[in-house]
TIRO-2110 file (N, C-alpha, C; in Angstrom, 1 decimal):
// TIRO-2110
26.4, -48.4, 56.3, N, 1, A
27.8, -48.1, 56.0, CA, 1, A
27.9, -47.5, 54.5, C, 1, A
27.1, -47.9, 53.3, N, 2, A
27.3, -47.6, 52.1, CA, 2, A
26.5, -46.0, 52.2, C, 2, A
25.7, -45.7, 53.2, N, 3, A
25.3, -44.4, 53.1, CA, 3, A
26.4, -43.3, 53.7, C, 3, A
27.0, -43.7, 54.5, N, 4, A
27.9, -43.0, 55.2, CA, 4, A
29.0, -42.9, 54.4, C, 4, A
29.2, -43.7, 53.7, N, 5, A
30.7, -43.1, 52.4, CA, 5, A
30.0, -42.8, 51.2, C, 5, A
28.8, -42.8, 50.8, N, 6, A
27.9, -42.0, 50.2, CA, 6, A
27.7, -40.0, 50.4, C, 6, A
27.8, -40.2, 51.5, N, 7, A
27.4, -38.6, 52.0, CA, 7, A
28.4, -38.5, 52.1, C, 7, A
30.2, -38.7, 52.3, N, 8, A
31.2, -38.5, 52.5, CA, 8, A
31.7, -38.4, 51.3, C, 8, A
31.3, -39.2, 50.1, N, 9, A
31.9, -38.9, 48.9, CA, 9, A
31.7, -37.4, 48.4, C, 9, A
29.9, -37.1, 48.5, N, 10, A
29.3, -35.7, 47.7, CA, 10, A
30.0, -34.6, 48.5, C, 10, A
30.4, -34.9, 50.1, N, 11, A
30.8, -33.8, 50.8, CA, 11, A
32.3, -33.3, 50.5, C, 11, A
33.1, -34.2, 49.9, N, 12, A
34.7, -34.0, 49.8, CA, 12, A
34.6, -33.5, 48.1, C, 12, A
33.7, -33.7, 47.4, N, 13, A
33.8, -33.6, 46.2, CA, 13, A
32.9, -31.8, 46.0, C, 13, A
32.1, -31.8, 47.2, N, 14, A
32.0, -30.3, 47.3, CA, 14, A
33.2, -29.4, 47.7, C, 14, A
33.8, -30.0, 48.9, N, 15, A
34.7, -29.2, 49.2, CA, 15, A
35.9, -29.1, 47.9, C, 15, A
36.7, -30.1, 47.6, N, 16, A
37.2, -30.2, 46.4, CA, 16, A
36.7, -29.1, 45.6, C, 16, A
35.6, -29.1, 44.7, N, 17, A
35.1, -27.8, 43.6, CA, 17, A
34.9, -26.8, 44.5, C, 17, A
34.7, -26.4, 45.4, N, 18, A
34.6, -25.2, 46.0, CA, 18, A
36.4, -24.7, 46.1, C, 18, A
36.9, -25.3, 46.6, N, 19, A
38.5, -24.8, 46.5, CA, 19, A
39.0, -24.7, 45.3, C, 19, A
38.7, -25.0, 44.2, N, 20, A
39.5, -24.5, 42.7, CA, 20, A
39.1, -23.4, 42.1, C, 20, A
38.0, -22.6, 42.8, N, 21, A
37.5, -21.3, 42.5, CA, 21, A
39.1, -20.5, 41.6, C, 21, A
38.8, -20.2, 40.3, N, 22, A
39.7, -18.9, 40.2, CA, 22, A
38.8, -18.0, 40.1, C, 22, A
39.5, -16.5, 40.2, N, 23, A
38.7, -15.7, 39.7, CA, 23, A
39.5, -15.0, 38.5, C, 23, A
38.5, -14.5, 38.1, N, 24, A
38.6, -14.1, 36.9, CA, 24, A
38.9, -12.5, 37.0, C, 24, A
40.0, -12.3, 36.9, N, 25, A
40.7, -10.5, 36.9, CA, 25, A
40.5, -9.9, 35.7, C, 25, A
40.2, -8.8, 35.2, N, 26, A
39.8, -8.1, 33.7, CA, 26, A
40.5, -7.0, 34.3, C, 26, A
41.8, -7.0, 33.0, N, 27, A
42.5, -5.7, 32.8, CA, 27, A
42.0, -4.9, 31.8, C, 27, A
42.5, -3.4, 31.9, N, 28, A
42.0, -3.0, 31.3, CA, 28, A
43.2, -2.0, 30.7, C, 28, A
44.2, -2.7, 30.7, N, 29, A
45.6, -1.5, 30.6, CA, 29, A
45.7, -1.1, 29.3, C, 29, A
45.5, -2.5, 28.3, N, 30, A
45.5, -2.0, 26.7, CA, 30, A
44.1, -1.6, 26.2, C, 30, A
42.9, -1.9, 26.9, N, 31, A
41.8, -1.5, 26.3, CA, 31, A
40.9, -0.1, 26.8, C, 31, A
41.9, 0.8, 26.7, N, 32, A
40.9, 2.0, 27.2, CA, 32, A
40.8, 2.6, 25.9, C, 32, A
41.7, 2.5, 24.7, N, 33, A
41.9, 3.0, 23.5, CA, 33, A
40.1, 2.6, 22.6, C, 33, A
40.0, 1.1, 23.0, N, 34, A
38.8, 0.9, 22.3, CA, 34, A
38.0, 1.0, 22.8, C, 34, A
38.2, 1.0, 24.4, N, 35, A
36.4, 1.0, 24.9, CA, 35, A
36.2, 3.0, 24.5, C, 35, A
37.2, 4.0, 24.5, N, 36, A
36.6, 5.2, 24.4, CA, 36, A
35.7, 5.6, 22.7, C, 36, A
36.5, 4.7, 21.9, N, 37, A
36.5, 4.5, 20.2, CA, 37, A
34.6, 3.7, 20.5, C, 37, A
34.3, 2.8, 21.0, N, 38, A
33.1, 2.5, 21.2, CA, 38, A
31.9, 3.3, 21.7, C, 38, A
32.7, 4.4, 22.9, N, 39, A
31.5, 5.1, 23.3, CA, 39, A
31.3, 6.3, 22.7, C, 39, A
32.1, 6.6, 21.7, N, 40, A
32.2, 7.4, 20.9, CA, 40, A
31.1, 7.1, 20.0, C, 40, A
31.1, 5.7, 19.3, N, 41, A
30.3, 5.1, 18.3, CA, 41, A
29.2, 5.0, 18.9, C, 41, A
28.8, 4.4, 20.0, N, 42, A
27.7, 4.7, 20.8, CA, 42, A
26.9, 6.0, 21.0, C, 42, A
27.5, 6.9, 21.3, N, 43, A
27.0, 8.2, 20.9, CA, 43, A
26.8, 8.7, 19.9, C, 43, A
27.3, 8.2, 18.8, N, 44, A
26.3, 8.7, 17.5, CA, 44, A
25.2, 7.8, 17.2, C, 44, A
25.3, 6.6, 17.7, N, 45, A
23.9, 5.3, 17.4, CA, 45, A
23.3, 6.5, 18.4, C, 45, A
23.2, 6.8, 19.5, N, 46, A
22.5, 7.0, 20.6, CA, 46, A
21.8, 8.4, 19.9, C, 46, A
22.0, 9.1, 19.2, N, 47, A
22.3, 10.9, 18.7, CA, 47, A
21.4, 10.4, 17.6, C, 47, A
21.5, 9.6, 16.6, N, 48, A
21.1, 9.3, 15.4, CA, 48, A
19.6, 8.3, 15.7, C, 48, A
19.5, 8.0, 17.1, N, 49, A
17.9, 7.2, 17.3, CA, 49, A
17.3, 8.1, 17.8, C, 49, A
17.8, 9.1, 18.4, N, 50, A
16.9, 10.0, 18.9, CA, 50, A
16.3, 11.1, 17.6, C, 50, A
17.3, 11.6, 16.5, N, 51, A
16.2, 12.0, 15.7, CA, 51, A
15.0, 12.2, 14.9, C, 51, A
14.2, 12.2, 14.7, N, 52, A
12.9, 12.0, 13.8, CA, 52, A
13.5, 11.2, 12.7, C, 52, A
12.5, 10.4, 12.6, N, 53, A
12.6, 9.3, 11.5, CA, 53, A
12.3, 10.0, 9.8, C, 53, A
13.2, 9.6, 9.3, N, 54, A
13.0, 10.5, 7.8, CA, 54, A
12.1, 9.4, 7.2, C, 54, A
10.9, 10.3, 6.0, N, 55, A
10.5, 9.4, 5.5, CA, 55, A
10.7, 9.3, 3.9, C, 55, A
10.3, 8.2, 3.1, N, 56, A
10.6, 8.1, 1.6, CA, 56, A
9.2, 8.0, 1.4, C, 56, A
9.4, 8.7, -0.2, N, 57, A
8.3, 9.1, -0.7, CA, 57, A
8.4, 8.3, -1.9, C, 57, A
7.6, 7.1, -1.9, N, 58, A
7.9, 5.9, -2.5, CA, 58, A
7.7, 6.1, -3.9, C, 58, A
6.4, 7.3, -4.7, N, 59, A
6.5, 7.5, -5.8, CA, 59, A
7.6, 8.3, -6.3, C, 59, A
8.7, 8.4, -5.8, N, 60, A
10.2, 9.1, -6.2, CA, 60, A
11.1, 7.8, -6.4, C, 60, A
10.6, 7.0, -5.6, N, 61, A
11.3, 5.2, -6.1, CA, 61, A
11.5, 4.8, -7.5, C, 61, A
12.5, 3.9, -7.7, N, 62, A
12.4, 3.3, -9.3, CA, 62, A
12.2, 1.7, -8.9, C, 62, A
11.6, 1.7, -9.5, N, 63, A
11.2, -0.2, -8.9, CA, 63, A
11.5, -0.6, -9.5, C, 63, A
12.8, -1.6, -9.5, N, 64, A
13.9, -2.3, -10.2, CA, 64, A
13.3, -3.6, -10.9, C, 64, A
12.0, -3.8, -10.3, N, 65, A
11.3, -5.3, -11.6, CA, 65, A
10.4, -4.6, -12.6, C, 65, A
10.2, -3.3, -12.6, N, 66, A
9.6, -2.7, -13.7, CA, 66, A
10.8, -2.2, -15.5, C, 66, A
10.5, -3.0, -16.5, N, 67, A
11.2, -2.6, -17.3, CA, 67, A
10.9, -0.8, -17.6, C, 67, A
12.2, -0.9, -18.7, N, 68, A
11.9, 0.9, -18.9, CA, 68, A
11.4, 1.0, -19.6, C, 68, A
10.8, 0.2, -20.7, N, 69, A
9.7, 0.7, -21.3, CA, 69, A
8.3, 1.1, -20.6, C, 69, A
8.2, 0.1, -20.0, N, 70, A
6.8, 0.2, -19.8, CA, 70, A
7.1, 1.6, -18.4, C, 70, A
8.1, 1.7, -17.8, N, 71, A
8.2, 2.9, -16.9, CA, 71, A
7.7, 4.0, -17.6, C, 71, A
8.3, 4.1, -19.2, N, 72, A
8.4, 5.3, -20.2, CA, 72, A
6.6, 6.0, -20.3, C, 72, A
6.5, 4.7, -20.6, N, 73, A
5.0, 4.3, -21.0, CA, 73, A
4.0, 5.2, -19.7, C, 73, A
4.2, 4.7, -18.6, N, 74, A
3.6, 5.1, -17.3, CA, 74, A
3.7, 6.8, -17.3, C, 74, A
4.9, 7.0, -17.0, N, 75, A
5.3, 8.8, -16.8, CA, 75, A
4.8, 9.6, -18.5, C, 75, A
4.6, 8.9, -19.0, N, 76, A
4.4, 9.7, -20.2, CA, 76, A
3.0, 10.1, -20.6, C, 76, A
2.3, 8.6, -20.2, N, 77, A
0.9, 8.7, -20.2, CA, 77, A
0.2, 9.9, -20.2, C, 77, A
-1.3, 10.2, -20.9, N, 78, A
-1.6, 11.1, -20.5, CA, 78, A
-2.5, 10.8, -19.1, C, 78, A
-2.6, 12.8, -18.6, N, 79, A
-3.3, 12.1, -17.2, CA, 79, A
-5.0, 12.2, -17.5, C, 79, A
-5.4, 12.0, -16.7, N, 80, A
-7.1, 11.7, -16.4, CA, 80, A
-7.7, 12.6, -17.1, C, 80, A
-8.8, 13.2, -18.0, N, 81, A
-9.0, 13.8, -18.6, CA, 81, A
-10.5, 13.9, -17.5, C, 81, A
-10.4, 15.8, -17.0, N, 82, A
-12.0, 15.9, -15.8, CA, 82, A
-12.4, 16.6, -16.5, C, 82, A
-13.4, 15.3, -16.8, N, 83, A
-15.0, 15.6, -17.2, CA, 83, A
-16.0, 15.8, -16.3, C, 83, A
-16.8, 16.8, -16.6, N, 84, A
-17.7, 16.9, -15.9, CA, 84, A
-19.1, 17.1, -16.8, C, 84, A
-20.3, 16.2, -16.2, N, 85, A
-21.6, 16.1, -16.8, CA, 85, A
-22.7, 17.4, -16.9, C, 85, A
-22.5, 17.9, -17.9, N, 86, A
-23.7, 19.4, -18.1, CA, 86, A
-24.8, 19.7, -18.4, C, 86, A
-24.8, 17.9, -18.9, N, 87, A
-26.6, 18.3, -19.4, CA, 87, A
-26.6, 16.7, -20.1, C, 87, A
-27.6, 16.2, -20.4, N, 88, A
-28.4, 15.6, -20.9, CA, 88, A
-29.7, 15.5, -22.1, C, 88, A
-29.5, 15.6, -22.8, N, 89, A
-31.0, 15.2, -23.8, CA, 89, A
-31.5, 14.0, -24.5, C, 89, A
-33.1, 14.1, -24.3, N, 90, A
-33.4, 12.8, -25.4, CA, 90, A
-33.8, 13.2, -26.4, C, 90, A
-33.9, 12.4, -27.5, N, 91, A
-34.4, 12.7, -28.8, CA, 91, A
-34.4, 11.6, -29.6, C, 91, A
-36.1, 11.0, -29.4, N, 92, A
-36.5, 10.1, -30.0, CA, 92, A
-35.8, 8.6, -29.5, C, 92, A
-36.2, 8.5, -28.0, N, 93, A
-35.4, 7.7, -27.3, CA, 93, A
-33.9, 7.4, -26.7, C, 93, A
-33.5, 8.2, -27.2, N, 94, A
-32.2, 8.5, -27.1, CA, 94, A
-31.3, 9.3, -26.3, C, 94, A
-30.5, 8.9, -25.8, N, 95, A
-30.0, 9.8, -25.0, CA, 95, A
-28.8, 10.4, -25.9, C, 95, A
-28.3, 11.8, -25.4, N, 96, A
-27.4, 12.2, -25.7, CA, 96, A
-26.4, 13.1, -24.2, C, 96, A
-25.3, 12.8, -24.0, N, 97, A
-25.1, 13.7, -23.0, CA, 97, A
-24.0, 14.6, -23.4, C, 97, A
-24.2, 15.9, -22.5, N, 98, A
-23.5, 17.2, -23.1, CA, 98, A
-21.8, 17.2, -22.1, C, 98, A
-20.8, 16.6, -22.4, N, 99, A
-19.6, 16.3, -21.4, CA, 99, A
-18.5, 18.0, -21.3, C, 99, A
-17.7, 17.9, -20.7, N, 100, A
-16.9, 19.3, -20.6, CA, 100, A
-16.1, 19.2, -19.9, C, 100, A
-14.8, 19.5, -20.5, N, 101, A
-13.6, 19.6, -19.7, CA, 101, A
-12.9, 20.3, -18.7, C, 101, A
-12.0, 20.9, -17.9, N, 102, A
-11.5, 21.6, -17.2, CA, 102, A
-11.0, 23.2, -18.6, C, 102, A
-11.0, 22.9, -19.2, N, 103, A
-10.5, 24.2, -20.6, CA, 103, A
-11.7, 24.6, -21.0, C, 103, A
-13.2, 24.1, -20.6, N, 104, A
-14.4, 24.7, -21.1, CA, 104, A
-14.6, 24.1, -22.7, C, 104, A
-14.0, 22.9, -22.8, N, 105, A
-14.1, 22.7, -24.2, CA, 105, A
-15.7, 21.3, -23.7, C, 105, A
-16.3, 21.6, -25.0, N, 106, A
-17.3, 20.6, -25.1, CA, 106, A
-17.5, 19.5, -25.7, C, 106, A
-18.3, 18.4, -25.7, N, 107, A
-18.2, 17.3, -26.2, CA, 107, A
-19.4, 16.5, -26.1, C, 107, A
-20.3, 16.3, -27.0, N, 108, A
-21.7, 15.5, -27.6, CA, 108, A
-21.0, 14.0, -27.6, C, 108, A
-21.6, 13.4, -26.7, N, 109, A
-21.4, 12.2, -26.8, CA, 109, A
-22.8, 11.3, -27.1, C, 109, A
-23.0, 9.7, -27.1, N, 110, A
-23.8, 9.2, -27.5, CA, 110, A
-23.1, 7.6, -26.6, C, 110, A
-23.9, 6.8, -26.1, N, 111, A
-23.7, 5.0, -26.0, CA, 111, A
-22.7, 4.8, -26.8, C, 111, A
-21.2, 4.7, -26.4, N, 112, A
-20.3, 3.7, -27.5, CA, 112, A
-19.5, 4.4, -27.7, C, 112, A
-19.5, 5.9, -27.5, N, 113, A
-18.4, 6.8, -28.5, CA, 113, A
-17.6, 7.0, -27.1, C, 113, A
-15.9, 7.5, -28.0, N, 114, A
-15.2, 7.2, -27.0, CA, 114, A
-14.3, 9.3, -27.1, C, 114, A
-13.6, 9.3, -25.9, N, 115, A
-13.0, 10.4, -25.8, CA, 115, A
-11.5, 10.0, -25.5, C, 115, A
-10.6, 9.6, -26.3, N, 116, A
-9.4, 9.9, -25.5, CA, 116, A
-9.6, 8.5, -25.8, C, 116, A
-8.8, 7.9, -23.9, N, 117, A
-8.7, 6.8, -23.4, CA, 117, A
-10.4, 6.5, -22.7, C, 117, A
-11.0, 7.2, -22.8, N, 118, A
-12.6, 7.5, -22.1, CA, 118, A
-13.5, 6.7, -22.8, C, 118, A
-14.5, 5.1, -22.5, N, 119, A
-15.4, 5.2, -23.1, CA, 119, A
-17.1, 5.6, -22.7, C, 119, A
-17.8, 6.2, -23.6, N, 120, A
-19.2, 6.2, -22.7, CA, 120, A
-20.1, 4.7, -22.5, C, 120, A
-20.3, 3.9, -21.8, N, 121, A
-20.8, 3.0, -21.4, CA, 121, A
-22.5, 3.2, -21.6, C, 121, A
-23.1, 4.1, -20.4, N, 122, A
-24.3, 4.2, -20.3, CA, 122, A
-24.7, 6.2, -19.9, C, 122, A
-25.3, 6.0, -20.2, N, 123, A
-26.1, 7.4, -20.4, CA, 123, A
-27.8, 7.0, -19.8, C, 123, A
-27.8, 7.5, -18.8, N, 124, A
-28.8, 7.5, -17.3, CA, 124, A
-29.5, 9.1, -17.3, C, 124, A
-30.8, 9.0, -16.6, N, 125, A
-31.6, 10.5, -16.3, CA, 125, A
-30.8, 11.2, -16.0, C, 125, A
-29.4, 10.5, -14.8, N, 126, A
-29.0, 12.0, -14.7, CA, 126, A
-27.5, 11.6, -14.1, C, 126, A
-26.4, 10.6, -14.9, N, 127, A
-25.7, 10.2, -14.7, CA, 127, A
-25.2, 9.3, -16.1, C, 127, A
-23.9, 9.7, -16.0, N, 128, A
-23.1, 9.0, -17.4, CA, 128, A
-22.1, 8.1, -16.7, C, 128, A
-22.3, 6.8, -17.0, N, 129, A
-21.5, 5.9, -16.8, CA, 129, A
-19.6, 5.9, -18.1, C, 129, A
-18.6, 5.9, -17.1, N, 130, A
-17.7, 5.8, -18.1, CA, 130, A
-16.5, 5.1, -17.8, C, 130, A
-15.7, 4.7, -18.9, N, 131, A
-14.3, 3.7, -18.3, CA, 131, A
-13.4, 4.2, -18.6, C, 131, A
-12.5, 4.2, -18.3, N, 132, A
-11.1, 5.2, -18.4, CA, 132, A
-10.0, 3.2, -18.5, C, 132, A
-9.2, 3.6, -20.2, N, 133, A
-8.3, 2.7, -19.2, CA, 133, A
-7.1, 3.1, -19.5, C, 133, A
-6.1, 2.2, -18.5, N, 134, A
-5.0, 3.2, -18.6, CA, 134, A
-4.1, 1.6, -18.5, C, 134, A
-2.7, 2.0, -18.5, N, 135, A
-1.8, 1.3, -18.1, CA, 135, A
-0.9, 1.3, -16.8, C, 135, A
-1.0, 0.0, -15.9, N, 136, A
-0.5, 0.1, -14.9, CA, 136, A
1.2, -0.1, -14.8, C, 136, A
1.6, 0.0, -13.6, N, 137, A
3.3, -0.4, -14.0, CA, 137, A
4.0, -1.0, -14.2, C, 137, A
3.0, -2.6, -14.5, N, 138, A
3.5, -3.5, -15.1, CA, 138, A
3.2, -4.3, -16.1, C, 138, A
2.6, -2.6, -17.0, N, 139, A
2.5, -3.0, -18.4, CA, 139, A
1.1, -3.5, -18.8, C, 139, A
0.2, -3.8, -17.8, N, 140, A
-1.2, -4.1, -17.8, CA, 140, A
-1.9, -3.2, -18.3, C, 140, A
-3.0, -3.5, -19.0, N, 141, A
-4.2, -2.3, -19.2, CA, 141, A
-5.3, -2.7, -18.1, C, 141, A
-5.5, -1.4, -17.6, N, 142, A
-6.1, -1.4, -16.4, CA, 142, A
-8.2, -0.7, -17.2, C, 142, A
-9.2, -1.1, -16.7, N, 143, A
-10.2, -0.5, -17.3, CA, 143, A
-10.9, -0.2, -15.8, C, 143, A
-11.4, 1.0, -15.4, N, 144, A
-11.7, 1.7, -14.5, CA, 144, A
-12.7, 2.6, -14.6, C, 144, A
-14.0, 1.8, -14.0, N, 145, A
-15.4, 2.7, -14.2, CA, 145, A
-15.5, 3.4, -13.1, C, 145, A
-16.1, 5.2, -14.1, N, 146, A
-16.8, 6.2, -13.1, CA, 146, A
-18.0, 6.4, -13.4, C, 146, A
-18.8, 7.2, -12.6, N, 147, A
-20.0, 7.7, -12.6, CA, 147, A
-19.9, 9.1, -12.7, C, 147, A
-20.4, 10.0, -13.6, N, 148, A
-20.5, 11.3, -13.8, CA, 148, A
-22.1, 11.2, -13.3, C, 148, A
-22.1, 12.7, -12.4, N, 149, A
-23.1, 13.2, -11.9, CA, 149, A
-23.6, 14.3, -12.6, C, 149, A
-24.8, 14.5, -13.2, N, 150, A
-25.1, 15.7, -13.8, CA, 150, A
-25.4, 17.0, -12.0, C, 150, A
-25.0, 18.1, -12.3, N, 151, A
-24.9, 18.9, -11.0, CA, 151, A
-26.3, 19.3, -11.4, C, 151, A
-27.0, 19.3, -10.0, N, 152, A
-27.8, 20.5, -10.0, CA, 152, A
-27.6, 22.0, -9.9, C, 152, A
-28.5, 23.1, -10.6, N, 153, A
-28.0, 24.4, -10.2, CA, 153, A
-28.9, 25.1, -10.0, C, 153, A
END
């Protein structure tokens, strides 16, 4: 007996929620103004994904945690001074190496001596060790070892 008004409960309580169905009607009398204002806007999102992606050229950026001095300092700097290794001599142990610029200008250097922002470090059979330092963009001194190649010719 308790199963039979059991299964009689769930069945009237289906029927019940099945008959209060509304449906849901969507007018559209006042909104044709915004849906066309939308596909309008959609068509420029849609216009504006399809063209090639622009890119930024980040050294044209100003990096807003960099002060201006030290920006000043950066752009002003001088740039890299190219050297190139010409020659080498010893004399009495000693090295000497013959350095030279992009202007054809020359320069006798020795262990220690400096050019510029340039120091010579080491002086090798047939290679000059050197450090360049410079300042980075946040005001750091930066020291940066090259190797000069004497060319064969």
């Amino acid at each position: 007996m308790k199963r039979i008004t059991i299964v009689l409960l769930f069945v009237l309580l289906g029927v019940i929620g099945c008959s209060h169905k509304e449906e849901n009607k969507i007018t559209t009398k006042g909104f044709t103004k915004k849906a066309e204002k939308e596909d309008i806007e959609l068509k420029k999102w849609i216009k504006a994904l399809e063209e090639k992606p622009y890119k930024i050229n980040i050294q044209k950026l100003k990096n807003p945690f960099v002060s201006p001095e030290i920006l000043k300092l950066v752009t002003a700097r001088k740039e890299k001074i190219p050297l190139e290794l010409v020659g080498i001599l010893e004399k009495n142990g000693e090295r000497i190496a013959l350095l030279q610029d992009n202007t054809k200008k020359g320069y006798i250097v020795k262990t220690g001596n400096r050019i510029g922002n340039i120091a010579i470090l080491e002086i090798g059979l047939d290679y000059v060790l050197i450090e360049e330092e410079e300042i980075n963009i946040y005001g750091e001194k930066e020291k940066n070892k090259r190797i000069l190649y004497l060319k064969k010719e």
